[in-house]
mmCIF file of the C-alpha atoms, coordinates in Angstrom:
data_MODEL
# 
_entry.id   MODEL 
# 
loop_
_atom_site.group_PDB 
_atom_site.id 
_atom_site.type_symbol 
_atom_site.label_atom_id 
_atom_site.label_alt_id 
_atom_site.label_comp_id 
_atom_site.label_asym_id 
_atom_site.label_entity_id 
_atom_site.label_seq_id 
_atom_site.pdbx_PDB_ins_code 
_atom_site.Cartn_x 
_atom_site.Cartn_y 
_atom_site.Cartn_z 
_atom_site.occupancy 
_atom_site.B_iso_or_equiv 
_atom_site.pdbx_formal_charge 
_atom_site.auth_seq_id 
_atom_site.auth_comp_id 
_atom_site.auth_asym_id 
_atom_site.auth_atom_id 
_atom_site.pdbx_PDB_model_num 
ATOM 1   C CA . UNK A 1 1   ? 66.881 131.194 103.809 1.00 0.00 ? 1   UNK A CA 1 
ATOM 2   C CA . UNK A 1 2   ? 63.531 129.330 103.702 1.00 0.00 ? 2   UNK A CA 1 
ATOM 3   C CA . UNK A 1 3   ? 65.176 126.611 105.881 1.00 0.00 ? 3   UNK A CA 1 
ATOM 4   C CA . UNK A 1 4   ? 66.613 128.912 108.102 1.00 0.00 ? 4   UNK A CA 1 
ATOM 5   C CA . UNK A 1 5   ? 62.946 130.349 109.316 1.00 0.00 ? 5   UNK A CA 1 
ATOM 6   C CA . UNK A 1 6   ? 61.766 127.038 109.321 1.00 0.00 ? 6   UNK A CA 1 
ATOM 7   C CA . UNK A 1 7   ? 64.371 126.116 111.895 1.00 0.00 ? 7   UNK A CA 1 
ATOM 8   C CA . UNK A 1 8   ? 63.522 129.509 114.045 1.00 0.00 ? 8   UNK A CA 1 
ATOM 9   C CA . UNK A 1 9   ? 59.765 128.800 113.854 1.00 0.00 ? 9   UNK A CA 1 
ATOM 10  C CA . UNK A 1 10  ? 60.277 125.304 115.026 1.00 0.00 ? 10  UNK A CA 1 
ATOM 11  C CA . UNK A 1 11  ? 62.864 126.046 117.847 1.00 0.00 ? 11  UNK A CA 1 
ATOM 12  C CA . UNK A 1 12  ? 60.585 129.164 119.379 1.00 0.00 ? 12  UNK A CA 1 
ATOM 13  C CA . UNK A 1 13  ? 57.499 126.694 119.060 1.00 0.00 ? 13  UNK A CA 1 
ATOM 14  C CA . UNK A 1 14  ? 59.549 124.045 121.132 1.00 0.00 ? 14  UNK A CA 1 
ATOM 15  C CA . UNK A 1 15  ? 60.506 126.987 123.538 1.00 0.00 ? 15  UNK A CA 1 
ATOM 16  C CA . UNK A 1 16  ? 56.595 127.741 123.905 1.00 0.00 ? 16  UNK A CA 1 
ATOM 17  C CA . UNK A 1 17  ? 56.151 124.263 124.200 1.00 0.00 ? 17  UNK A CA 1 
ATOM 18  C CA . UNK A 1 18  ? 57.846 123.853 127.557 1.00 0.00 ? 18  UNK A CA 1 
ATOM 19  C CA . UNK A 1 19  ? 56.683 126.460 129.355 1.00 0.00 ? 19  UNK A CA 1 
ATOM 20  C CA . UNK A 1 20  ? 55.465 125.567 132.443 1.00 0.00 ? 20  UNK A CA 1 
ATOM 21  C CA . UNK A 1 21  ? 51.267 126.046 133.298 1.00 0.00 ? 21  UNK A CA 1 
ATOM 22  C CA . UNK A 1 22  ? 50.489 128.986 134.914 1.00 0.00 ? 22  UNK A CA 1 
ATOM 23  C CA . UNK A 1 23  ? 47.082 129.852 136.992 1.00 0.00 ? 23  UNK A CA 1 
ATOM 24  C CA . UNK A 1 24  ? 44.539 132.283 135.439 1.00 0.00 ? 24  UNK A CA 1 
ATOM 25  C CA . UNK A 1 25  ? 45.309 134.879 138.109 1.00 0.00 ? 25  UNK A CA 1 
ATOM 26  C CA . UNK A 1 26  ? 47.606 134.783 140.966 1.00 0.00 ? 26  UNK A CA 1 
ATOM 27  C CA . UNK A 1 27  ? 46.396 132.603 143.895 1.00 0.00 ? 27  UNK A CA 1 
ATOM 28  C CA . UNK A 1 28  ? 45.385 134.272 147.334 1.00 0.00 ? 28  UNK A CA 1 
ATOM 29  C CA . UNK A 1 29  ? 48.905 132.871 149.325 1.00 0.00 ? 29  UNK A CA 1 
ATOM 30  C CA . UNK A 1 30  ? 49.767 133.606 152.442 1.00 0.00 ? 30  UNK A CA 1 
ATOM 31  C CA . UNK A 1 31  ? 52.959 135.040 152.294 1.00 0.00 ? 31  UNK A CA 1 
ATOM 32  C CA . UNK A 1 32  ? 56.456 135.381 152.704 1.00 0.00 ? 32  UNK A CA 1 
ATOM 33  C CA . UNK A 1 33  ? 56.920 131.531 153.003 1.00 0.00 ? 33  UNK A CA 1 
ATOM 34  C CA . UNK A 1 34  ? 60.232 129.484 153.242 1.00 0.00 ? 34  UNK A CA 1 
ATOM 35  C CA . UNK A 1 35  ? 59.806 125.696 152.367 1.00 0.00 ? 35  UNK A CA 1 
ATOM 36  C CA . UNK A 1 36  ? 62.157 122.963 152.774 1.00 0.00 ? 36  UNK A CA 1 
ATOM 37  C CA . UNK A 1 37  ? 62.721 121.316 149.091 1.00 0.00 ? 37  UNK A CA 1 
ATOM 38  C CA . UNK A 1 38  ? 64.056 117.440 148.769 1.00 0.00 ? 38  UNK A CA 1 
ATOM 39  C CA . UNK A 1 39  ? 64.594 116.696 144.652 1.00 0.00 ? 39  UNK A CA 1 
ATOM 40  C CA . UNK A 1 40  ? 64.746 112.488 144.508 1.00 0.00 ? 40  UNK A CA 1 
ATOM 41  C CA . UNK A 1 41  ? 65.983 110.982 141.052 1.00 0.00 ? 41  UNK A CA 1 
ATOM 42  C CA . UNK A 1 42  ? 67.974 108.320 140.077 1.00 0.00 ? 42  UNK A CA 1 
ATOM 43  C CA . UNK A 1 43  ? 68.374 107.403 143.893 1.00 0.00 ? 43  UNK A CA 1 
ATOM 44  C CA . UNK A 1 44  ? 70.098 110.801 143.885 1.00 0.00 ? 44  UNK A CA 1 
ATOM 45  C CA . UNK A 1 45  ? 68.881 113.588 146.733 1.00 0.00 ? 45  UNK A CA 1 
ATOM 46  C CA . UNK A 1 46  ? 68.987 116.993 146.595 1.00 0.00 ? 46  UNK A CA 1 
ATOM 47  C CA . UNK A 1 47  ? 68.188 119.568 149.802 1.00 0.00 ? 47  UNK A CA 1 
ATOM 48  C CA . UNK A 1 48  ? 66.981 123.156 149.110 1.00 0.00 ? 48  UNK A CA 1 
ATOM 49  C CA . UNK A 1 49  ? 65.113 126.209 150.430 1.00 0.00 ? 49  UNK A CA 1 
ATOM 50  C CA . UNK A 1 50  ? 62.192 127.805 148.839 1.00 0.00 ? 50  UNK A CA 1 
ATOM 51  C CA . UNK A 1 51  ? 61.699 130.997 149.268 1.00 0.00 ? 51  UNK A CA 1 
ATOM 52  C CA . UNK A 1 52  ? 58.489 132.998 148.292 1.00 0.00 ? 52  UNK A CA 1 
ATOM 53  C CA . UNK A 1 53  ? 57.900 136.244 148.567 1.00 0.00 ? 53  UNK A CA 1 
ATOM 54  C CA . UNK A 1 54  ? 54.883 139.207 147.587 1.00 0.00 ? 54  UNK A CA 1 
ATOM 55  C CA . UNK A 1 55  ? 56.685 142.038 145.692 1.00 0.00 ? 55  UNK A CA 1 
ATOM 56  C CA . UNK A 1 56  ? 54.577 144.917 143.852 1.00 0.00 ? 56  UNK A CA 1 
ATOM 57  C CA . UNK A 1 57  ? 52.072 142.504 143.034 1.00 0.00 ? 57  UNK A CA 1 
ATOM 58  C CA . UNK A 1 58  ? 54.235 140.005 141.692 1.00 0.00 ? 58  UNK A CA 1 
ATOM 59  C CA . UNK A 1 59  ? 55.998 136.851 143.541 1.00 0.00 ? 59  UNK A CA 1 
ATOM 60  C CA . UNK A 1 60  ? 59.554 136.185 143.874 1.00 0.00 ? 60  UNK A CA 1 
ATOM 61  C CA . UNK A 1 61  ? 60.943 132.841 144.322 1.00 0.00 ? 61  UNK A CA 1 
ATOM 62  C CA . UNK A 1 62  ? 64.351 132.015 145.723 1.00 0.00 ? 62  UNK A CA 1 
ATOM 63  C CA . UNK A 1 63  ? 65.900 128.609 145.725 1.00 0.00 ? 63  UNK A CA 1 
ATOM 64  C CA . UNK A 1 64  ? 68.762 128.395 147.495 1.00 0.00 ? 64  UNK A CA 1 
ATOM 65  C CA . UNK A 1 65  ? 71.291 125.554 148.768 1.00 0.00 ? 65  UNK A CA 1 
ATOM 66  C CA . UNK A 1 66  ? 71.759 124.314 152.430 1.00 0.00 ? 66  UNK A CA 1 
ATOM 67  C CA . UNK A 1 67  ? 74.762 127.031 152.617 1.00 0.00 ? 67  UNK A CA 1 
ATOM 68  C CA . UNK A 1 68  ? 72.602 130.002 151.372 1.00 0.00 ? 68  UNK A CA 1 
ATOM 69  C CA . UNK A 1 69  ? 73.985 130.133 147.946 1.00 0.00 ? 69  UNK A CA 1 
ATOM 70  C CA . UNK A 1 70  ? 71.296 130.955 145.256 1.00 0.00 ? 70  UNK A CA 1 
ATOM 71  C CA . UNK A 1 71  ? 70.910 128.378 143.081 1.00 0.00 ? 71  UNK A CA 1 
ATOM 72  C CA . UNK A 1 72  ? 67.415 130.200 140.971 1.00 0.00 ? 72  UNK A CA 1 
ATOM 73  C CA . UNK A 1 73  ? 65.653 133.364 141.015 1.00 0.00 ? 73  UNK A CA 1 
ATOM 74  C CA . UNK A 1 74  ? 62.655 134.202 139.131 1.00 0.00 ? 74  UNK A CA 1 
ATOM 75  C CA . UNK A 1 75  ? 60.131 136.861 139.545 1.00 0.00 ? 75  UNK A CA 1 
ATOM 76  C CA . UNK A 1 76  ? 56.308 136.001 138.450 1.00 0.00 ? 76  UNK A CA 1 
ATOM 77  C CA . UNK A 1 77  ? 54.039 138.768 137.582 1.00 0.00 ? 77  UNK A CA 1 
ATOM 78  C CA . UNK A 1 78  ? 50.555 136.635 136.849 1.00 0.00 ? 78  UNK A CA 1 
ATOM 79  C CA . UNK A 1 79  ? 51.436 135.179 133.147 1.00 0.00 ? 79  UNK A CA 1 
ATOM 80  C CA . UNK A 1 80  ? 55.048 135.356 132.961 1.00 0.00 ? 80  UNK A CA 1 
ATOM 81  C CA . UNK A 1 81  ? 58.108 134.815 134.624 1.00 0.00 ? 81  UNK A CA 1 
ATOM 82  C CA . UNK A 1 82  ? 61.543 137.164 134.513 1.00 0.00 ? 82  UNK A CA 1 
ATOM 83  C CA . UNK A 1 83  ? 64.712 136.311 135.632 1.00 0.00 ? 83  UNK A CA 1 
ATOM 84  C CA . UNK A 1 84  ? 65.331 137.935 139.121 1.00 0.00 ? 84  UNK A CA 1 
ATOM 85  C CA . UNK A 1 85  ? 69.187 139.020 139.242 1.00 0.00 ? 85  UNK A CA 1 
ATOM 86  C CA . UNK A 1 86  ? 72.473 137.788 137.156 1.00 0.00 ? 86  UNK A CA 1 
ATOM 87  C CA . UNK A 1 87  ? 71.756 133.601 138.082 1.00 0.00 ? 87  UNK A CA 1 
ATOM 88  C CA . UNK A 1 88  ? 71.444 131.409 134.161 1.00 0.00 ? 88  UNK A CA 1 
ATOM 89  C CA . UNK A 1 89  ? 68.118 130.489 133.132 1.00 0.00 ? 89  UNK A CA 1 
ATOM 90  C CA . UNK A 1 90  ? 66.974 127.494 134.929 1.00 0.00 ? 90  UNK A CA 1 
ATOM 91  C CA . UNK A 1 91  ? 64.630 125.414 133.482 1.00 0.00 ? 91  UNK A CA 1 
ATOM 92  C CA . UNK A 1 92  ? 64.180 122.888 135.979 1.00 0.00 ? 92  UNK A CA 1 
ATOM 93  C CA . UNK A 1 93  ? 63.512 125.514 138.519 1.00 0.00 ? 93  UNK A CA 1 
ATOM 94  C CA . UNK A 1 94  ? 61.226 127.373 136.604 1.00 0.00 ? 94  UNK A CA 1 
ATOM 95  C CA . UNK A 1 95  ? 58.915 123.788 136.961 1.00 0.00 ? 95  UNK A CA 1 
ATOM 96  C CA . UNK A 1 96  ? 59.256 123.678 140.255 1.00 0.00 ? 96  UNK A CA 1 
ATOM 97  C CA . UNK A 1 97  ? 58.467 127.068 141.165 1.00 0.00 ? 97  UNK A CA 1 
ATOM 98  C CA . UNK A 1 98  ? 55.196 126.453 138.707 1.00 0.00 ? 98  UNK A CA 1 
ATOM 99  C CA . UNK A 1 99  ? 54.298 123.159 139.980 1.00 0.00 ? 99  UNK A CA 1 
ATOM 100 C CA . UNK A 1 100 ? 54.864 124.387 143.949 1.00 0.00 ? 100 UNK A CA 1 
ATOM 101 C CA . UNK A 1 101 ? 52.514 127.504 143.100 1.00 0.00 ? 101 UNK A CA 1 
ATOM 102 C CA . UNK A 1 102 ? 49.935 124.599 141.839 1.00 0.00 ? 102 UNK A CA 1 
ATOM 103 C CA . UNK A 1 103 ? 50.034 122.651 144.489 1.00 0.00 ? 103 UNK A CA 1 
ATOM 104 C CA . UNK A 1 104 ? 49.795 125.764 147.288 1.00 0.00 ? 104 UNK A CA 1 
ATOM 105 C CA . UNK A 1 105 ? 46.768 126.914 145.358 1.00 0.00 ? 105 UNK A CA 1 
ATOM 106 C CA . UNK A 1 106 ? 43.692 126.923 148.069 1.00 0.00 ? 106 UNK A CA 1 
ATOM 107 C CA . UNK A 1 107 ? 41.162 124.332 146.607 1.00 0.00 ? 107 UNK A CA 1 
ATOM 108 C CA . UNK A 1 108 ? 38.428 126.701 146.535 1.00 0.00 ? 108 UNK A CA 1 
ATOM 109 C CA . UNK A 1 109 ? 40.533 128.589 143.749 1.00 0.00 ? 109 UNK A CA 1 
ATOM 110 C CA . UNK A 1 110 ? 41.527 125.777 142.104 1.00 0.00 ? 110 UNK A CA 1 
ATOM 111 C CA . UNK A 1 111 ? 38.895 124.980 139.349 1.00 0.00 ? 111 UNK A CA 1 
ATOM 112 C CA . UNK A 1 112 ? 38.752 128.898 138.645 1.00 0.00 ? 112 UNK A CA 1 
ATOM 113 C CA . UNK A 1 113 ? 42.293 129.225 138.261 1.00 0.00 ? 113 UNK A CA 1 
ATOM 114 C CA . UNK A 1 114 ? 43.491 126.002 136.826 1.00 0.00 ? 114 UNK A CA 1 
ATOM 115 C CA . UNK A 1 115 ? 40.500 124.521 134.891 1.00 0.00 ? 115 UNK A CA 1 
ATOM 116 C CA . UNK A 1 116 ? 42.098 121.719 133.452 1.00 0.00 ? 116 UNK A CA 1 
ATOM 117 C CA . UNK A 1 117 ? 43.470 120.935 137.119 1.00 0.00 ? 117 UNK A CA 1 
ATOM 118 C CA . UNK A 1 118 ? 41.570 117.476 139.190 1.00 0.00 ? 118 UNK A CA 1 
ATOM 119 C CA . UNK A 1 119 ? 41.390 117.202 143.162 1.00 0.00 ? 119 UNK A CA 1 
ATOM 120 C CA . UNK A 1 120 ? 40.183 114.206 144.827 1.00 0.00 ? 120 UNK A CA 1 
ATOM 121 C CA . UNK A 1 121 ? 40.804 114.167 148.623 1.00 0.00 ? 121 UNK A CA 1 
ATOM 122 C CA . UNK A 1 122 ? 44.442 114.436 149.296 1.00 0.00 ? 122 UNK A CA 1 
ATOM 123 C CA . UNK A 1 123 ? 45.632 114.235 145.562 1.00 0.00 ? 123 UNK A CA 1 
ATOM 124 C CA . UNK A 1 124 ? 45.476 116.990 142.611 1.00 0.00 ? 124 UNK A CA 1 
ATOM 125 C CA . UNK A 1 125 ? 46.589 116.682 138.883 1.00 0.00 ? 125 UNK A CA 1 
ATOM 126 C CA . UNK A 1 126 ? 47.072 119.137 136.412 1.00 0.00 ? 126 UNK A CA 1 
ATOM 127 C CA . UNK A 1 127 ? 46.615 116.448 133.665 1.00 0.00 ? 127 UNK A CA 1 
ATOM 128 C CA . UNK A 1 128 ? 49.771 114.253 132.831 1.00 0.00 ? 128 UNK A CA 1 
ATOM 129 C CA . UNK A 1 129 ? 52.246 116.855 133.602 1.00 0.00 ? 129 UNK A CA 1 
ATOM 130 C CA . UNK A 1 130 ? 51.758 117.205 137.748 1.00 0.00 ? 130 UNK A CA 1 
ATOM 131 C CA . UNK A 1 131 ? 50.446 115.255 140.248 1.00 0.00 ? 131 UNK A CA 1 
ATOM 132 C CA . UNK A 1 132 ? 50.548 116.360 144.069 1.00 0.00 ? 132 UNK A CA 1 
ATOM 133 C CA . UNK A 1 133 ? 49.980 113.992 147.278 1.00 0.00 ? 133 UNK A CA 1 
ATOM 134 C CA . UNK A 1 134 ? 48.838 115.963 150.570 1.00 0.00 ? 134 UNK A CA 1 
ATOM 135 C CA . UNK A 1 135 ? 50.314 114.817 153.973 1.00 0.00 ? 135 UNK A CA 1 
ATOM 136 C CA . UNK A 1 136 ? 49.142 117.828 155.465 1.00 0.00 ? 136 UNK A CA 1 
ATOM 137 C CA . UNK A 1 137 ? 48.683 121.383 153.540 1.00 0.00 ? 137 UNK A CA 1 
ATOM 138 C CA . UNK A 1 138 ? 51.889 122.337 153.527 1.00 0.00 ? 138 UNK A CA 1 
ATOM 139 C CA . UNK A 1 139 ? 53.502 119.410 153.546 1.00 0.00 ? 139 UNK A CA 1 
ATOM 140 C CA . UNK A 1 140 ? 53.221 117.680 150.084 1.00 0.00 ? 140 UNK A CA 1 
ATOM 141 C CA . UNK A 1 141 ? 54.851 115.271 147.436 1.00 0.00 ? 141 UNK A CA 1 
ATOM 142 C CA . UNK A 1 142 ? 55.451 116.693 143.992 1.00 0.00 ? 142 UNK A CA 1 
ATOM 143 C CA . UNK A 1 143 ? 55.687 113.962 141.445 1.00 0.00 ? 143 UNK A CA 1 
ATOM 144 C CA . UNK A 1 144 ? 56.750 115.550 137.842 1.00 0.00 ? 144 UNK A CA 1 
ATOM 145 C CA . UNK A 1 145 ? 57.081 112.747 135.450 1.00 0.00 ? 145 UNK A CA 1 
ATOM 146 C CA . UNK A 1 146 ? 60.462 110.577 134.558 1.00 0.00 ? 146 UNK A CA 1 
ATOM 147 C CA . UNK A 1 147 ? 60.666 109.551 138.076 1.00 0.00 ? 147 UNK A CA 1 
ATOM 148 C CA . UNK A 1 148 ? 61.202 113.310 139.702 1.00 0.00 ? 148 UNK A CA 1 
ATOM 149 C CA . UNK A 1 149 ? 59.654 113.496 142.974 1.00 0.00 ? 149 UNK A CA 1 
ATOM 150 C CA . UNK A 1 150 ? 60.024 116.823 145.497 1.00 0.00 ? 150 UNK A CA 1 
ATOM 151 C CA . UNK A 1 151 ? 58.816 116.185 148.801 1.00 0.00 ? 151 UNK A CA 1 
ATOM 152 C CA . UNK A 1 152 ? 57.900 119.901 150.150 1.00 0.00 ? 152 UNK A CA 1 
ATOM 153 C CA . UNK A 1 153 ? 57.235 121.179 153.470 1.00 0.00 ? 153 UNK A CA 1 
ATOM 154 C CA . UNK A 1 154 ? 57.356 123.847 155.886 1.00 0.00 ? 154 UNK A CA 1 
ATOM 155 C CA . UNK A 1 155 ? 59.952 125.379 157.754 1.00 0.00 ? 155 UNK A CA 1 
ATOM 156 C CA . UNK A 1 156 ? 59.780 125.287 161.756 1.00 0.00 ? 156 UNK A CA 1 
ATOM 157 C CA . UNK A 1 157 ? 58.698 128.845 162.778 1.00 0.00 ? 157 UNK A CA 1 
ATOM 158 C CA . UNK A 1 158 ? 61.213 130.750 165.206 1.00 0.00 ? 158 UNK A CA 1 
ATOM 159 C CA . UNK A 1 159 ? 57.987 131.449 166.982 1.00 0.00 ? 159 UNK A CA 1 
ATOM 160 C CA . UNK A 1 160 ? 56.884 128.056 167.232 1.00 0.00 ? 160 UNK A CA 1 
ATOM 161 C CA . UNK A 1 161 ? 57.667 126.580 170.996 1.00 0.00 ? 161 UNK A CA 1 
# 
């Protein structure tokens, strides 16, 4: 029995373990937003759209494929996140969503709501974990460790001549 709760106390601290940062407070975002999404890894690329909307105070993200077909759904309330509709948990999503709310955090906010978080011109860390490379403020590289890179950026406006 003693082994048995040793196991469950070390698997739930793992679980902890991997949970992605979050920001003090929800940023000040403009919002709804639809990003274009390029995963590179192991020469391997992967296209998706980004979705992020405001919802009661809370922000819901929406990754889906080139054909429309969800591929993640999460809702973020400020220091959690919840699964948004009947998609598996997705780790790997999860990170992104986390790491794209980083790096779309306006730099004035950033030392308030990420204090362990770095900026020096076009680059921001959030220590060993994320590091983000500005082309312009929308348009960004995500680099998350083991050689996965996202390169992230807007979506041409229908408005937009």
């Amino acid at each position: 029995m003693k082994h048995l709760l040793a196991l469950c106390l070390c698997l739930l601290l793992g679980a902890c373990a991997v949970r992605p940062p979050l920001p003090e407070a929800l940023p000040t975002l403009t919002l709804p937003r639809q990003l274009h999404v390029q995963r590179e890894q192991d020469g391997q690329r992967q296209d998706w759209l980004l979705v992020i909307q405001n919802e009661d105070h809370r922000l819901r993200w929406s990754l889906l494929d080139l054909l429309g077909i969800p591929q993640a759904r999460q809702l973020l309330d400020g220091r959690q996140w919840q699964a948004d509709g009947l998609l598996p948990p997705n780790p790997a999503a999860r990170e992104l969503f986390a790491a794209v709310l980083f790096a779309l955090t306006p730099s004035e906010q950033l030392q308030r709501l990420y204090p362990q978080a770095r900026q020096q011109e076009q680059q921001r860390w959030l220590g060993d974990r994320w590091q983000v490379n500005y082309r312009a403020s929308e348009h960004f590289t995500l680099n998350l460790g083991q050689g996965l890179r996202y390169e992230v950026s807007p979506l041409p406006s229908e408005n937009t001549p």
